[in-house]
VOGU-3710 file (C-alpha; in Angstrom, 3 decimals, decimal comma):
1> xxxxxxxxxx> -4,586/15,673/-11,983  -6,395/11,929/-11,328  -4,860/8,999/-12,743  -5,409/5,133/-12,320  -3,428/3,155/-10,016  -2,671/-0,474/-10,255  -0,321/-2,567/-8,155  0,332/-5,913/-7,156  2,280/-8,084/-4,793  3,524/-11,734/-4,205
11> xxxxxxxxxx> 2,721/-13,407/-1,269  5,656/-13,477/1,100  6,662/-13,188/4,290  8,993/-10,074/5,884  11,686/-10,763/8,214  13,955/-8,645/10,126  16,523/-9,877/12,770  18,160/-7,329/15,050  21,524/-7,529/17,249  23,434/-5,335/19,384
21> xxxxxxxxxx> 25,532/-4,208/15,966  23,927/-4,716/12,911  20,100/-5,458/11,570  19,284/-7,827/8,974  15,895/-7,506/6,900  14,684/-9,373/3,924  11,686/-10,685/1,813  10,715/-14,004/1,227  8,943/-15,398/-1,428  6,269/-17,986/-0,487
31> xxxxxxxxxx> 3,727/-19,878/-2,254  0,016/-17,984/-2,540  -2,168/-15,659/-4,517  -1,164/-11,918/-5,046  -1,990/-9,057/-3,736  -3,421/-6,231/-6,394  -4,191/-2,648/-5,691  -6,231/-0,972/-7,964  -7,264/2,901/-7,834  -8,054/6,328/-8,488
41> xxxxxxxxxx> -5,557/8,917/-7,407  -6,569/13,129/-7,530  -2,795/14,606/-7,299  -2,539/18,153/-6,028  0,210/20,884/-6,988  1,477/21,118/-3,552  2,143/17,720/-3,477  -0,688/15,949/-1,332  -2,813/13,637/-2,748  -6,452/11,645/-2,315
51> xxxxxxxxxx> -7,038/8,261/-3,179  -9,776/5,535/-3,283  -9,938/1,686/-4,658  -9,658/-2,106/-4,301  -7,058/-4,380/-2,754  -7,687/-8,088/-4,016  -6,418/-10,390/-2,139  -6,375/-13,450/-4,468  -9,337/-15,873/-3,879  -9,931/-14,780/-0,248
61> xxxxxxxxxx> -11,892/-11,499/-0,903  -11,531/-7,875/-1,948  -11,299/-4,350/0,555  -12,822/-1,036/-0,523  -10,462/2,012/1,059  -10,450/5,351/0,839  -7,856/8,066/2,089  -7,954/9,957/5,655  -7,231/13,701/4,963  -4,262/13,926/2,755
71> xxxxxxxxxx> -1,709/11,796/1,467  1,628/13,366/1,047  4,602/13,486/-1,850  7,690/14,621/-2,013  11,282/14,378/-3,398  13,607/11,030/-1,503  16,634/11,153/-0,731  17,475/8,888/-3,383  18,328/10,095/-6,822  15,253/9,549/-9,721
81> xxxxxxxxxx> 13,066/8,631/-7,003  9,807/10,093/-4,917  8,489/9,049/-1,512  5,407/9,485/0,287  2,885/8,309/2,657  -1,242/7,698/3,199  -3,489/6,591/5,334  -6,576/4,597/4,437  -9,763/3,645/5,945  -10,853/0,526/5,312
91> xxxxxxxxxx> -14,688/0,703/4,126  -16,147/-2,573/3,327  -15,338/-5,629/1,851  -16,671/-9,138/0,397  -15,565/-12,604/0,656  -13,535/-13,366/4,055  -13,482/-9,437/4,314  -17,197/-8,809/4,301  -17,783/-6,123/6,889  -14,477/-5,042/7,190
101> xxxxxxxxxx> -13,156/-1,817/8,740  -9,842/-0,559/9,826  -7,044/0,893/8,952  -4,003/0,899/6,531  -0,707/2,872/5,958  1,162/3,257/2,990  4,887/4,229/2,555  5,882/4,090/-0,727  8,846/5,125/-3,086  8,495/5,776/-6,786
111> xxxxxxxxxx> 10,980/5,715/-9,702  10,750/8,199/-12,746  10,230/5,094/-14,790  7,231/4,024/-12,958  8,781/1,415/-10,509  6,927/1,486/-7,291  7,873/-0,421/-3,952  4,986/0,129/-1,507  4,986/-0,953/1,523  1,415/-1,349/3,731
121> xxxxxxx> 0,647/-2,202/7,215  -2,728/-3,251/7,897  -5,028/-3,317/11,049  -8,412/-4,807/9,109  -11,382/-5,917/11,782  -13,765/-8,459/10,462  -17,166/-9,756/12,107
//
């Protein structure tokens, strides 16, 4: 089954504080241009997946990615919900990204009623 992906994201920064007893994480909201994710997903019936497409990231430029083997699927833990993971190679880009490579994971959780919270680390290379 292939379907169309679209996502997007705030700008904001992540922070996470750790002590001897406890950790503390959270998301800030800052001011910037978003984030948007769009794609083309092939799902398979054992639950892996491939995946190509755009991140935009506002005004700055745009990435071109594509998936490494096989992204993956599966029930969470958490009632109504899915989780998963990819990994992307980063194949071009324009604006500030032009000639960019590297790499990007993806950990995601989706609801039943199409909530998704994805969340992506990036190690992107430009010239």
């Amino acid at each position: 089954m292939t379907r169309r992906a679209r996502t997007s994201a705030p700008s904001q920064v992540l922070r996470v504080v750790m002590g001897a007893e406890s950790m503390e994480a959270g998301i800030e909201p800052v001011s910037g241009d978003p984030a948007v994710l769009e794609s083309t997903v092939e799902r398979f019936a054992d639950g892996s997946f491939i995946e190509a497409g755009i991140i935009t990231y506002g005004g700055l430029g745009r990435i071109s990615f594509s998936t490494i083997g096989k992204g993956t699927v599966g029930p969470s833990p958490a009632d109504g919900w899915v989780h998963g993971a990819v990994m992307w190679v980063v194949t071009g880009g324009d604006g500030w990204f032009a000639g960019a490579r590297g790499l990007i994971t993806s950990n995601f959780v989706a609801s039943g009623g199409g909530e998704v919270i994805d969340n992506q680390f990036a190690r992107i290379y430009v010239p």
